[in-house]
C-alpha positions, 0 to 999 in steps of 0.5 A: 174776255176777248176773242182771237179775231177769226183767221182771215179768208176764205179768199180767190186766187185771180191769176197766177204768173210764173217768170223762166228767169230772174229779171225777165217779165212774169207771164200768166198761166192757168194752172201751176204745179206746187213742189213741196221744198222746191216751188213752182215748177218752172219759176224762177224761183225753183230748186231744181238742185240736189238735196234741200234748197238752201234757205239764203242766196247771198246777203241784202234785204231779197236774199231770203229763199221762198217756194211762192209769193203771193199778193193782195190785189186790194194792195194793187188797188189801193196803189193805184188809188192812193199812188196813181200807180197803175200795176198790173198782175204781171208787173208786180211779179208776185205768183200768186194774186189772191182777192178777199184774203189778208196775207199779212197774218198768215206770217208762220202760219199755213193755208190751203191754196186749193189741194196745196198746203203752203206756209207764210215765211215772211212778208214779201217786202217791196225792194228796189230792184222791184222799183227798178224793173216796174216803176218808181215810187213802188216801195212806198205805195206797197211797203207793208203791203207787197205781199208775202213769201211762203214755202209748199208744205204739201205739193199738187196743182194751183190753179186760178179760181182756187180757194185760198184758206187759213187752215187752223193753228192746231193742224201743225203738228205738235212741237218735239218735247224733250224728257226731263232729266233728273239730276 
């Protein structure tokens, strides 16, 4: 009978990049803080709004709304061999780069970054506007590879050095049942 492959990890985040605004150059930091439902307090990308954030911005291929990206630095050491594209941390524009850590399997799963609890969203594929703010030939050399989008389900500090680990599929809580009715 076959076994479930294990989860992947445990793996490290290497550096952690916040950008004040869309567009503007990522700039890295030691440590960030993790908002449950609104992200890294002074990202781009946070919910500073009233009530929850809302899950759409618009329409296209980037519109979905994320807390946190995070990507692979084997992904930008594989462009560089494979693409000759030489990209630093900051210039992928990802938050979070981890090493030692598959992100393309925790798609609808949650992790522990540190004390924080985050949940894989979606891939983070790479998009135009990408290719436009670092360098051409980006969306090949990173397409299904260019990381992955993911909401805090449980806030604190991130900080370099810190342990990215799956957590278990039966930590989630259990799904609503709904009571059987009888005709």
């Amino acid at each position: 009978m076959a076994q479930d492959p294990p989860p992947p990890g445990p793996g490290r985040i290497t550096s952690l990049h916040l950008a004040t605004r869309p567009g503007e150059p990522t700039f890295r930091v030691a440590e960030a803080h993790a908002v449950t439902g609104r992200g890294l307090a002074g990202d781009r990308n946070y919910w500073a709004g009233e009530g929850p954030r809302p899950r759409r911005r618009g329409t296209g291929r980037a519109s979905g709304v994320c807390d946190v990206t995070l990507i692979e630095a084997e992904a930008l050491d594989a462009l560089a061999r494979e693409h000759g594209i030489t990209l630093s941390p900051a210039e992928c524009r990802r938050n979070l780069v981890c090493r030692d850590i598959r992100l393309n399997p925790l798609v609808d799963r949650e992790f522990q970054v540190g004390a924080v609890v985050l949940r894989g969203l979606r891939l983070s594929e790479p998009c135009a506007r990408l290719e436009q703010l670092v360098r051409p030939g980006l969306i090949r050399g990173l397409l299904h590879r260019g990381g992955l989008r993911a909401e805090v389900i449980r806030g604190g500090t991130i900080r370099v050095g810190d342990r990215v680990l799956p957590l278990p599929y039966d930590t989630r809580p259990p799904l609503p049942t709904v009571p059987a009715t009888l005709p």
